[in-house]
N, C-alpha and C positions, 0 to 999 in steps of 0.2 A: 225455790218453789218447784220447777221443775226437773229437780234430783226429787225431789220428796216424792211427786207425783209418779216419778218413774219405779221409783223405788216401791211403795204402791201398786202398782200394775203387777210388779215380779212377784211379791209377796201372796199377790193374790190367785199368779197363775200357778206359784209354789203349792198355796193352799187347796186349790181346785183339781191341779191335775197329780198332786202327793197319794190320793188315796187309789188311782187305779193302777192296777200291777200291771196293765197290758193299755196300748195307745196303736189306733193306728196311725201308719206313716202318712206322710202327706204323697207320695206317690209308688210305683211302683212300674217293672218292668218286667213283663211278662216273657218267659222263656220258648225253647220250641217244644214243651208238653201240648199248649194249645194249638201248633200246626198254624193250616190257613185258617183257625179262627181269630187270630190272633186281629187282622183287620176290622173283626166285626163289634171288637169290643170299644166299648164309648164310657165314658167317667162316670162314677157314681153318680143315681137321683135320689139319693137317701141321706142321710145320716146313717143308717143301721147297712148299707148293702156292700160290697166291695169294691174296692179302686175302681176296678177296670171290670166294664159286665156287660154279658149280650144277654138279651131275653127277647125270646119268640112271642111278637104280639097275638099270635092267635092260637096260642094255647088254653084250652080248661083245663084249667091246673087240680079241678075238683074231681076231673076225670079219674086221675091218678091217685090209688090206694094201696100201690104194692111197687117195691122198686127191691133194682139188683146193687146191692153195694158192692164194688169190686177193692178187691187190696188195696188198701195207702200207699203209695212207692214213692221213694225220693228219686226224683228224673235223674236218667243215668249221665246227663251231662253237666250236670253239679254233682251227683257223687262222684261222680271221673276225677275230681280234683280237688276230695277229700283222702283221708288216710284213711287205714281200713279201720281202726279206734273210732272214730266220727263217722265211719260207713254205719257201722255195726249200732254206734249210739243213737246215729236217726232211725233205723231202721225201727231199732227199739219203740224210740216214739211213736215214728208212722204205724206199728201195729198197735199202741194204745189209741192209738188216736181214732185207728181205722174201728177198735171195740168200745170205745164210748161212742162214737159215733153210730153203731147197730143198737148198743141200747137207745139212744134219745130216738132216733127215728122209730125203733118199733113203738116207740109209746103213739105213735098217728100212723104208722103203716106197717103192711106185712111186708117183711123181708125174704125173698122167694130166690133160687137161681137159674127159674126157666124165665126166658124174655114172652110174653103172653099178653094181648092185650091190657089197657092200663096201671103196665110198666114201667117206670123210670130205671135208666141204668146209669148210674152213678160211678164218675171216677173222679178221685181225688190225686193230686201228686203235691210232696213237698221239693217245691226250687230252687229255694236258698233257705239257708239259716246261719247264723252268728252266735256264738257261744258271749256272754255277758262277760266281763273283768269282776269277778267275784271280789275282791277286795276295795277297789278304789268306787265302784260300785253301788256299797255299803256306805262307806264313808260320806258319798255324795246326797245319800236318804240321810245319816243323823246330823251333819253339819248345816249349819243355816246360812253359813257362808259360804257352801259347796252348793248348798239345795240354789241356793239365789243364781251361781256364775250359773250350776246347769239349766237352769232356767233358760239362761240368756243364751245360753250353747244349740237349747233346743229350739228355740226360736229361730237360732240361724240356720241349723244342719235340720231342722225336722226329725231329730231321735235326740234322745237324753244322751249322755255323754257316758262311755264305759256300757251300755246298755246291750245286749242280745236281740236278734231278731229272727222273723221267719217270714218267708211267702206260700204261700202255697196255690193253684189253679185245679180248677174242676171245670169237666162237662157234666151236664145232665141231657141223656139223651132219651126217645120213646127205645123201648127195647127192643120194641118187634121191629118195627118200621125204621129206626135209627136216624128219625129226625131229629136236628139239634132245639134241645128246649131254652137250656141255660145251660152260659159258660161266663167264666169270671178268673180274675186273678184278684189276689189281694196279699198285703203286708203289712204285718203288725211288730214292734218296737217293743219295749219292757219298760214299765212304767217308775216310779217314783213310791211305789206304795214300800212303809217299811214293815209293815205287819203282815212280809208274805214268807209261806211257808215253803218254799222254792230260794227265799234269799240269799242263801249259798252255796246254790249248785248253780254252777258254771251254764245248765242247759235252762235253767228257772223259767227265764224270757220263756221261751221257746213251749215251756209246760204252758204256763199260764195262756200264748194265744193261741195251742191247740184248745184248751180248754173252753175257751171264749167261741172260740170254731165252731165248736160241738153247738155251745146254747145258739148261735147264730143260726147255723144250719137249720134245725129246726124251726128256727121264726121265721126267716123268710120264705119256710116253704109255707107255713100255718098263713103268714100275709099273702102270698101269691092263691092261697085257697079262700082268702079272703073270709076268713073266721073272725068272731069279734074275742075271741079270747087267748091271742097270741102273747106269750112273756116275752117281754124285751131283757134282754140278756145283760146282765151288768160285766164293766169289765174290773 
């Protein structure tokens, strides 16, 4: 009875967490991009926000209709101890990342590059990433004997087993004044979904949680404006 019961529980978290391609991690360690903010971050109060997040309580976030986005850069001290193949592959990413990220945000604000009353200046850097095991990978999504141990894998380790990763840390600051608004880190894993269009490239993982980034970003600034018609992002 309780092998059945157990066996049940797996099947179900096989079932549940099988269709998203991206998962965040259960924790994360923030590098030195964020400097001395680094103390002032405290654990997520959401479901939807990042690991690790400051936010200024006395901001009007409604203030704010125009922000500076600055270049996506992979912090130089994780690239320091990539090859120049993986320099050059993230970097790649980091500037899609950094141009989906201009289009969603102009859909709610102007994108401007003088700092001018309400401003937000926006910086993004990716910290880590982890290329996926493209084959064993695969195998683990259509086996139901691989779907189950990884289950049990992920349960223990907090990331799927053969899976890719990424982190990345942002400030938002006022632009004129260069008060810190919001800063965060956060890490996302590569999911279980087999119907993704990323499922053999070695960097997949790492597509699908910029992707996720992108619809984020925009919600939690539409939530911090407190709109009632903010989409939550699937992953």
């Amino acid at each position: 009875m309780i092998r059945m019961h157990v066996t049940l529980v797996i099947m179900l978290a096989v079932l549940l967490g099988g269709c998203a391609s991206t998962l965040q991690a259960r924790n994360v360690q923030p590098s030195g991009f964020l400097g001395d903010y680094r103390p002032l971050l405290q654990d997520k109060d959401s479901e939807e926000g990042a690991l690790k997040v400051y936010r200024n309580p006395t901001v009007d976030w409604r203030a704010y209709r125009k922000i500076v986005l600055e270049p996506v850069t992979v912090w130089g001290g994780f690239s320091s101890t990539l090859c120049k193949e993986q320099q050059e592959d993230l970097q790649r990413l980091a500037d899609s990342f950094c141009d989906a990220l201009s289009r969603k945000l102009s859909m709610d604000y102007d994108l401007v590059e003088k700092p001018t009353p309400g401003v937000m200046r926006i910086r993004v850097a990716i910290t880590h990433a982890e290329k996926s095991w493209v084959a064993p990978a695969f195998l683990s999504k259509v086996s139901l004997e691989l779907q189950t141990v990884n289950t049990l894998w992920r349960f223990a380790s907090g990331k799927p087993a053969f899976a890719g990763e990424m982190t990345i840390e942002f400030t938002v600051h006022d632009a004129q004044t260069g008060e810190l608004l919001l800063a965060g880190a956060d890490r996302r894993v590569g999911g279980q979904a087999l119907f993704d269009k990323h499922l053999f490239n070695s960097w997949g993982d790492v597509k699908n949680s910029l992707v996720f980034w992108t619809d984020l970003s925009a919600y939690r600034l539409c939530q911090l404006r407190q709109e009632t018609t903010c989409v939550q992002p699937k992953a």
